[in-house]
MDAnalysis code that builds the backbone (N, CA, C; Angstrom):
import MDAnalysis as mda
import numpy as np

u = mda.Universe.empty(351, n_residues=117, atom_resindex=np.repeat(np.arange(117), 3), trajectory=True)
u.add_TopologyAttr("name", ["N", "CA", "C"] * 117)
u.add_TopologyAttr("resid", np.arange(1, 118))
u.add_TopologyAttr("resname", ["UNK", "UNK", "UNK", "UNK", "UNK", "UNK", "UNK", "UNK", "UNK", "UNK", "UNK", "UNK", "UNK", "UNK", "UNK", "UNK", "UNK", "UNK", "UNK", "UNK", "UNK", "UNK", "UNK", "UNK", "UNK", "UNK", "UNK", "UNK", "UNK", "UNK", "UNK", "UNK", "UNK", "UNK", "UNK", "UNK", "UNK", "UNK", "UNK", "UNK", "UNK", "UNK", "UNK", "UNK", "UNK", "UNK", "UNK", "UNK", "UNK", "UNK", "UNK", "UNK", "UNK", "UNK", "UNK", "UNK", "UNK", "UNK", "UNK", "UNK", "UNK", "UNK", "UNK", "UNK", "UNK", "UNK", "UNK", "UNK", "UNK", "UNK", "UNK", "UNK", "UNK", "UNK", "UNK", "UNK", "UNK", "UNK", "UNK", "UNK", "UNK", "UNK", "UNK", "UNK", "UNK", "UNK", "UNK", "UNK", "UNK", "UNK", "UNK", "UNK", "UNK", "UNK", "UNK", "UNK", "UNK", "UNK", "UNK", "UNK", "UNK", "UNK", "UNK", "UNK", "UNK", "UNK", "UNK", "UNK", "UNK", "UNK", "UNK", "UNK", "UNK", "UNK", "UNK", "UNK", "UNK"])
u.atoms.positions = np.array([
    [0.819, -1.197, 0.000],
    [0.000, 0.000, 0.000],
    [0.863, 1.262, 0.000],
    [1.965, 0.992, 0.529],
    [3.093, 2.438, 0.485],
    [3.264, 2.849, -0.890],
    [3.323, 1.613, -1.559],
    [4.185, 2.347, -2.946],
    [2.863, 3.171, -3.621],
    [1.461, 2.359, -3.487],
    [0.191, 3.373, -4.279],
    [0.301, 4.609, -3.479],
    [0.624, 4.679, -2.349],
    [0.647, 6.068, -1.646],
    [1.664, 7.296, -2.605],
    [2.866, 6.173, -2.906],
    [3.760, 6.929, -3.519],
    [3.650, 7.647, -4.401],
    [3.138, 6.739, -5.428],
    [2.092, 7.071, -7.008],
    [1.214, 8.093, -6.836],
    [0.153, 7.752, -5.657],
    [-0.545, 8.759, -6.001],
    [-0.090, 10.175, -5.136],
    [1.187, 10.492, -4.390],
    [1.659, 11.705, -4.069],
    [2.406, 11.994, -5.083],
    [3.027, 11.408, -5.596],
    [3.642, 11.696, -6.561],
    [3.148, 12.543, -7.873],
    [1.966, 11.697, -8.207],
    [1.501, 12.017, -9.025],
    [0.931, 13.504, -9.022],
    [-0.036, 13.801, -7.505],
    [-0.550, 14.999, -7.270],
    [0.523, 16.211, -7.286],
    [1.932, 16.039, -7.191],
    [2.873, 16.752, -7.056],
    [2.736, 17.553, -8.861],
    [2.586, 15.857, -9.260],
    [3.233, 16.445, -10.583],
    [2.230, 17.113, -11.659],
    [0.307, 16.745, -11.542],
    [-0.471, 17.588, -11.411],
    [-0.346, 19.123, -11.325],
    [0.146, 19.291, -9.719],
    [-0.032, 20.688, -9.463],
    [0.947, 21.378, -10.317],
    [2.367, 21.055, -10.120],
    [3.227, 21.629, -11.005],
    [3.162, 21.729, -12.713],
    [2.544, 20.511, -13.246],
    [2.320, 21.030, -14.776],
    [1.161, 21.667, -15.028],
    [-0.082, 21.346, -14.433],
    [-0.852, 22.327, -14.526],
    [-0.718, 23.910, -14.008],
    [-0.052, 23.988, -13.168],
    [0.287, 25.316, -12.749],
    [0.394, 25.981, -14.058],
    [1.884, 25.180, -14.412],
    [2.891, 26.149, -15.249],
    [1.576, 26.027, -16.776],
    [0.859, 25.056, -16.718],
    [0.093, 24.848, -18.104],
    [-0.852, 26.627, -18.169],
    [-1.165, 26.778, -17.078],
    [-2.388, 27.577, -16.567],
    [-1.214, 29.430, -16.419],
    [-0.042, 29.099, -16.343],
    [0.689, 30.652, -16.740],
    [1.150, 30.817, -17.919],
    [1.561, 29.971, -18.558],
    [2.566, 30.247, -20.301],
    [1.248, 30.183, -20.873],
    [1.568, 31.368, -21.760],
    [0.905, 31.469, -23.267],
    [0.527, 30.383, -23.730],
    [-1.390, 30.700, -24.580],
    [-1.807, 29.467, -25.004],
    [-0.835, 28.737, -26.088],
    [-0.153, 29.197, -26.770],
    [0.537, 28.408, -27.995],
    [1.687, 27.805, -27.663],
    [1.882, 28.081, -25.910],
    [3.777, 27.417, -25.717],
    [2.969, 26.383, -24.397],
    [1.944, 26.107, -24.194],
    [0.829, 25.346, -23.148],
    [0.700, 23.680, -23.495],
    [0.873, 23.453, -24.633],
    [0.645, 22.374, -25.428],
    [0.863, 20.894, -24.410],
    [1.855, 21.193, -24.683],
    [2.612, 19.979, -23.888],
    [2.225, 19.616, -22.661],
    [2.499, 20.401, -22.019],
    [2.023, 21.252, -20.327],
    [0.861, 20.838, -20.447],
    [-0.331, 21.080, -21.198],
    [-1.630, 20.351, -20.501],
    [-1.519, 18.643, -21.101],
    [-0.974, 18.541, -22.284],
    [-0.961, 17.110, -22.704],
    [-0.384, 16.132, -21.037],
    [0.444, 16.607, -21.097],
    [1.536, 16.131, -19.418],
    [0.968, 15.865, -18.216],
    [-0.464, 16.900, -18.407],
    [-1.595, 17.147, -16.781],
    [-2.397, 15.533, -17.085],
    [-2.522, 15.577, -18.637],
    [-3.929, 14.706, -18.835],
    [-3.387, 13.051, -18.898],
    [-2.219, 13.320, -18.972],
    [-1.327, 11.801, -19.222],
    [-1.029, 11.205, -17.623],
    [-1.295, 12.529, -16.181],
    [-1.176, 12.198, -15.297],
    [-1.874, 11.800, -14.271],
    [-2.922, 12.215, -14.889],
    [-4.426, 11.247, -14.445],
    [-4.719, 10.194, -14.502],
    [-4.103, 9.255, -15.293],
    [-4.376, 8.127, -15.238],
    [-3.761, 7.556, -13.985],
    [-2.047, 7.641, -13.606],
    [-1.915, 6.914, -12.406],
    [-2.810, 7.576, -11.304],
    [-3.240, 9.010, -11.351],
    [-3.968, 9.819, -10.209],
    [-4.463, 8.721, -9.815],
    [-6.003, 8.554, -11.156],
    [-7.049, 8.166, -10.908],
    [-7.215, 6.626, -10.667],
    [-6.253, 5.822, -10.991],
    [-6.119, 4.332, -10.300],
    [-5.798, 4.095, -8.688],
    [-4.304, 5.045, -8.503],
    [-3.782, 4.935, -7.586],
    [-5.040, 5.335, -6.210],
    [-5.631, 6.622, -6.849],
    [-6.851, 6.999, -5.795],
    [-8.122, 6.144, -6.079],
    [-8.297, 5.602, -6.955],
    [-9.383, 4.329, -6.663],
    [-8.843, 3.417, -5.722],
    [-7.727, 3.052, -5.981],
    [-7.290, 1.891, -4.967],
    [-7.376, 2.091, -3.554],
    [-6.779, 3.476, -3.308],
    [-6.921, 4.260, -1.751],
    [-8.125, 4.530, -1.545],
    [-8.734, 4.655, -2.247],
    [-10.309, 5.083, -2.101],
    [-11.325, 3.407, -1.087],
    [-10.942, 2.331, -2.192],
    [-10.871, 1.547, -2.024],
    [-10.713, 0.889, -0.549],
    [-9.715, 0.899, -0.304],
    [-9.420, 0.944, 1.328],
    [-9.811, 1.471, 2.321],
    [-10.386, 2.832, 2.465],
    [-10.559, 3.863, 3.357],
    [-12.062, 3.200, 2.852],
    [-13.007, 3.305, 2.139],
    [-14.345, 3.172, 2.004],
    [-15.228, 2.516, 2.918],
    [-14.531, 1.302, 3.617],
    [-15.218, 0.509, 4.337],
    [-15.206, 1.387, 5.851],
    [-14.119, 1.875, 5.935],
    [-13.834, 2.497, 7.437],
    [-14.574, 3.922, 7.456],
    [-14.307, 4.816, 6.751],
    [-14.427, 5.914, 6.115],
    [-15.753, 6.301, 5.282],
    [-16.763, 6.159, 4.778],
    [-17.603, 6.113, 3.609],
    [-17.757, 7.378, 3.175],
    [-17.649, 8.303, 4.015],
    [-18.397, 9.813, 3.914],
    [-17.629, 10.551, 3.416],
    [-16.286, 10.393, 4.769],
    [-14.826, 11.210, 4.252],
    [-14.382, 10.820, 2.831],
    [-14.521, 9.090, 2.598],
    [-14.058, 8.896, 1.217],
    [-14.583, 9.793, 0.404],
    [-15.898, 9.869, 0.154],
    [-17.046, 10.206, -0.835],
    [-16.620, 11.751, -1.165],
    [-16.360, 12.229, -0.075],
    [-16.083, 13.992, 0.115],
    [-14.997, 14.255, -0.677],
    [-13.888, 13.481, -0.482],
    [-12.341, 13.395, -0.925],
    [-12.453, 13.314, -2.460],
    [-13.046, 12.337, -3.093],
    [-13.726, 11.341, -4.420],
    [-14.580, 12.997, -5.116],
    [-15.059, 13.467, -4.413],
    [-16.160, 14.082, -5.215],
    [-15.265, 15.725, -5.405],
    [-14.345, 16.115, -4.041],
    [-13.659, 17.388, -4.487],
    [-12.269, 17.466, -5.797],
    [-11.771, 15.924, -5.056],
    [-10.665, 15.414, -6.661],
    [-11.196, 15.676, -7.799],
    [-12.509, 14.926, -7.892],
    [-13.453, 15.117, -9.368],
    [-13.879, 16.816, -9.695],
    [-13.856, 17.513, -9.329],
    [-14.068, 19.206, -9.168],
    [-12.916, 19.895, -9.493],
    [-11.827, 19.346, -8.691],
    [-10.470, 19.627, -9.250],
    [-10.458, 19.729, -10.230],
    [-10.295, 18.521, -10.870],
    [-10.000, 17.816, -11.930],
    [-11.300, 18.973, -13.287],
    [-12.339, 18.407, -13.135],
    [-12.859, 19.716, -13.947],
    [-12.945, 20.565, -13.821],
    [-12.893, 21.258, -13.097],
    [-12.212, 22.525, -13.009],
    [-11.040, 23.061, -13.995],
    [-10.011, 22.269, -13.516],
    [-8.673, 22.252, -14.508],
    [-9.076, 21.878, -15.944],
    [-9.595, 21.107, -15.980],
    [-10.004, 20.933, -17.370],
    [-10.742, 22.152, -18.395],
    [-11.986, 22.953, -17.279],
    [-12.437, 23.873, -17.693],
    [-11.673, 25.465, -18.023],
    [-10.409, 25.458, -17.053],
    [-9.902, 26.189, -17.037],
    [-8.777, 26.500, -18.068],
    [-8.808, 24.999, -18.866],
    [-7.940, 24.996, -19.816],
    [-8.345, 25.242, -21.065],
    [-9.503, 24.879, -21.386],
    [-10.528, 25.188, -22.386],
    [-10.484, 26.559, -22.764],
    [-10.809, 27.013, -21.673],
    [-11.497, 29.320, -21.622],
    [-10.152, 29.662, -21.600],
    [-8.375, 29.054, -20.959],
    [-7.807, 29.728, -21.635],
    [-7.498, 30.132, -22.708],
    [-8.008, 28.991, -23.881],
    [-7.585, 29.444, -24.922],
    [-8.144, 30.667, -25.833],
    [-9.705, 30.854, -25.194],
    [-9.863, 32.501, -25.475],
    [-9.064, 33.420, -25.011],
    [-9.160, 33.051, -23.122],
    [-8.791, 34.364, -22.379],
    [-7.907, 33.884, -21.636],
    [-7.818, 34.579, -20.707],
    [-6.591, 33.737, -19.177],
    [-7.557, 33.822, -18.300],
    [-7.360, 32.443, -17.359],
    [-8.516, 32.055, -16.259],
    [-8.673, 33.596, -15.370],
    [-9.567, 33.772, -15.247],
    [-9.748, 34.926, -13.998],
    [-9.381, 34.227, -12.549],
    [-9.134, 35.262, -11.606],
    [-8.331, 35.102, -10.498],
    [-9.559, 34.512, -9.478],
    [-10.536, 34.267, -9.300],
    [-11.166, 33.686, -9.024],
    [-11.743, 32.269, -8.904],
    [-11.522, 31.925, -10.318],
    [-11.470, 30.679, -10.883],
    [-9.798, 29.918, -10.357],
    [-8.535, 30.486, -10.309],
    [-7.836, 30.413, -10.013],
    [-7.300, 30.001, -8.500],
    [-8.083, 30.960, -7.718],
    [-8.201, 30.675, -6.430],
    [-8.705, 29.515, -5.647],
    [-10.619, 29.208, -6.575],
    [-11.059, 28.068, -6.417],
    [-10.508, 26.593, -6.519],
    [-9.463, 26.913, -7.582],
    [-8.356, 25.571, -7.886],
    [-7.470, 25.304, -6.788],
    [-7.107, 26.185, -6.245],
    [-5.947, 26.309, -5.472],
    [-7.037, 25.818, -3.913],
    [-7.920, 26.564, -3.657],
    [-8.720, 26.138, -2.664],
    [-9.190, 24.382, -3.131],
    [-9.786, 23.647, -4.285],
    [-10.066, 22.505, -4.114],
    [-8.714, 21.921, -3.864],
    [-7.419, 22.377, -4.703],
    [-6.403, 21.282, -4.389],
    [-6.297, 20.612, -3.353],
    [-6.073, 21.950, -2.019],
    [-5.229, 21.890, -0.666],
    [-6.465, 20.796, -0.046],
    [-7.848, 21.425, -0.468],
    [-8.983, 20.810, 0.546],
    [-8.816, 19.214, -0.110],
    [-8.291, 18.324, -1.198],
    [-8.656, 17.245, -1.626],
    [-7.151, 16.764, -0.749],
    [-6.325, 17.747, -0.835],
    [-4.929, 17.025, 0.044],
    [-5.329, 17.197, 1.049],
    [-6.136, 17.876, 1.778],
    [-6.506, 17.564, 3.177],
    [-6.995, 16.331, 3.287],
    [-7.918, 16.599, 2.909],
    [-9.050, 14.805, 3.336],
    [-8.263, 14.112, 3.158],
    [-7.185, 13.735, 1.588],
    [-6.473, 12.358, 1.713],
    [-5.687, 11.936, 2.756],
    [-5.335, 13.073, 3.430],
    [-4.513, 13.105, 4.417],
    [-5.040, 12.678, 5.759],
    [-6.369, 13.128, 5.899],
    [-6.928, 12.653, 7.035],
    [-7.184, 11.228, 6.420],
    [-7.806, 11.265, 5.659],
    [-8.080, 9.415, 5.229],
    [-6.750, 8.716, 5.749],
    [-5.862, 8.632, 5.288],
    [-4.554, 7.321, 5.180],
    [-4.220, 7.902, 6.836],
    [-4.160, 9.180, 7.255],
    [-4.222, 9.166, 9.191],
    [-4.864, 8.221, 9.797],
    [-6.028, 8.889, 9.334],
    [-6.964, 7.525, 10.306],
    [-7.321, 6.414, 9.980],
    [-6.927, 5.580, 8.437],
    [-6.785, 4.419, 7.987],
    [-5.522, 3.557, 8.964],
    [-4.398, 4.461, 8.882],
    [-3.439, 3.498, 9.918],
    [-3.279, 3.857, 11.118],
    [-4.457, 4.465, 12.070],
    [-4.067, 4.673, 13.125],
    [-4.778, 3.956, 14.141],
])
């Protein structure tokens, strides 16, 4: 179970950082940068089924909460990548990202706490 822990911190690391940088450079130098976000969802989204997985039986609610703000994230970013290519996300929309991130690393955090404690 350590190493899916690994994967999926890992992964969220690497999320925040290419989407970041996807969500500041110019739409025409972005390319890659969001290709990189969407190629990193896949281990996200296994590694956090699997953890999901685990915590569910103990957990149901917290899971569900965790499960449903990831998924918000996640479109969110997606949406935010879309409207950049008219405009640049407004700082609002921006904020909200930054607010679901921390709140989806919270819960996971309380999840795998009180999964091994």
């Amino acid at each position: 179970m350590q190493i899916i822990i690994a994967i999926h911190v890992m992964s969220v690391i690497a999320i925040a950082v290419s989407g970041t940088a996807a969500l500041i450079l110019q739409p025409e130098k972005d390319k890659k940068l969001v290709l990189t976000t969407r190629i990193i969802y896949l281990p996200l989204f296994v590694s956090g089924l699997l953890l999901a997985l685990k915590t569910a039986h103990s957990q149901p609610i917290l899971t569900i909460l965790k499960i449903a703000v990831a998924l918000a994230f996640v479109a969110l970013l997606e949406i935010s990548f879309a409207h950049k290519i008219k405009k640049t996300p407004t700082k609002i929309v921006l904020a909200i990202l930054a607010i679901l991130f921390f709140l989806a690393a919270l819960l996971g955090i309380m999840l795998i706490t009180n999964e091994n404690s």
